[in-house]
C-alpha positions in Angstrom: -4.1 -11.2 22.3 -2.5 -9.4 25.0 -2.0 -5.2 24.9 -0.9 -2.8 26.9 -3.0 -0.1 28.7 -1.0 2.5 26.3 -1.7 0.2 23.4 -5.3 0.2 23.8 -5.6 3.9 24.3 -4.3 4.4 20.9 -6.3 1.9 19.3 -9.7 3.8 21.2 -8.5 6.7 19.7 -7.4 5.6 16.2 -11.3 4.2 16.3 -13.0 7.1 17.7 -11.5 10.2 17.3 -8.7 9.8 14.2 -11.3 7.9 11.6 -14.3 9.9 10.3 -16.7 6.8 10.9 -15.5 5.9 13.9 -16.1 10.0 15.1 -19.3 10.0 13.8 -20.7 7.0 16.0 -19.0 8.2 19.3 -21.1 11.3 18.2 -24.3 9.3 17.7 -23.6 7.1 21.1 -23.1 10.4 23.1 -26.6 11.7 21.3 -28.3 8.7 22.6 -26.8 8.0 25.7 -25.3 10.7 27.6 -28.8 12.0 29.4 -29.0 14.2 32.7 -30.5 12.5 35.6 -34.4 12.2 35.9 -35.5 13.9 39.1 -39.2 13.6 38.3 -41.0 10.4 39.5 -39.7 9.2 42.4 -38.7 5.7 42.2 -39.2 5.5 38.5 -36.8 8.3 38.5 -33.8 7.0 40.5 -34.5 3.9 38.2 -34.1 5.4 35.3 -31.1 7.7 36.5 -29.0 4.3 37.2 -30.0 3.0 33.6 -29.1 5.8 31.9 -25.8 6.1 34.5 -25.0 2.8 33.6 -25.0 3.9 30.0 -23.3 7.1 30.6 -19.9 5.2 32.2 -19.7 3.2 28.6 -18.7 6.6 26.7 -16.7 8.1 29.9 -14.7 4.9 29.2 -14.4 5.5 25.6 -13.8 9.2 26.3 -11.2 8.9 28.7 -9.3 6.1 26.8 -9.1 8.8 23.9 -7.9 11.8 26.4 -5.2 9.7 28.0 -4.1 8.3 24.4 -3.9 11.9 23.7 -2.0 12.7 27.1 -4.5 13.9 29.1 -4.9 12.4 32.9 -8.6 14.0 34.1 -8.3 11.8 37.1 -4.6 10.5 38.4 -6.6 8.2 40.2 -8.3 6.7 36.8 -6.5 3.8 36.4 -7.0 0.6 34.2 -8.4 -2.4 36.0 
């Protein structure tokens, strides 16, 4: 199944943002996996910063499909790839 960029931004936010279900478990993801970086622990630290950056891009992704569905462009350089 093929869809456009404008297709799938709509379907992101018909998921996440316009069902209550689908609201409630970008809430829980964003809970559990938007963290600040660890700058305690040296190596272990930058470690765990990339893990939890890593993490963190998933919901920007999600995030950002739902702002552009609803017209907003954060980044004009944000483009699908």
């Amino acid at each position: 199944m093929s869809m456009t960029p404008e297709q799938v931004d709509a379907m992101f936010k018909r998921v996440f943002e316009d069902h209550h279900e689908g609201r409630i478990v970008l809430e829980l993801m964003i809970q559990r996996f938007a963290k600040n970086a660890c700058t305690v622990g040296g190596i272990d630290a930058i470690l765990t910063t990339y893990k939890q950056a890593g993490a963190r891009e998933v919901l920007d992704h999600v995030v950002n499909r739902i702002n552009r569905a609803n017209g907003v462009q954060a980044d004009p350089n944000d483009q699908e790839e």
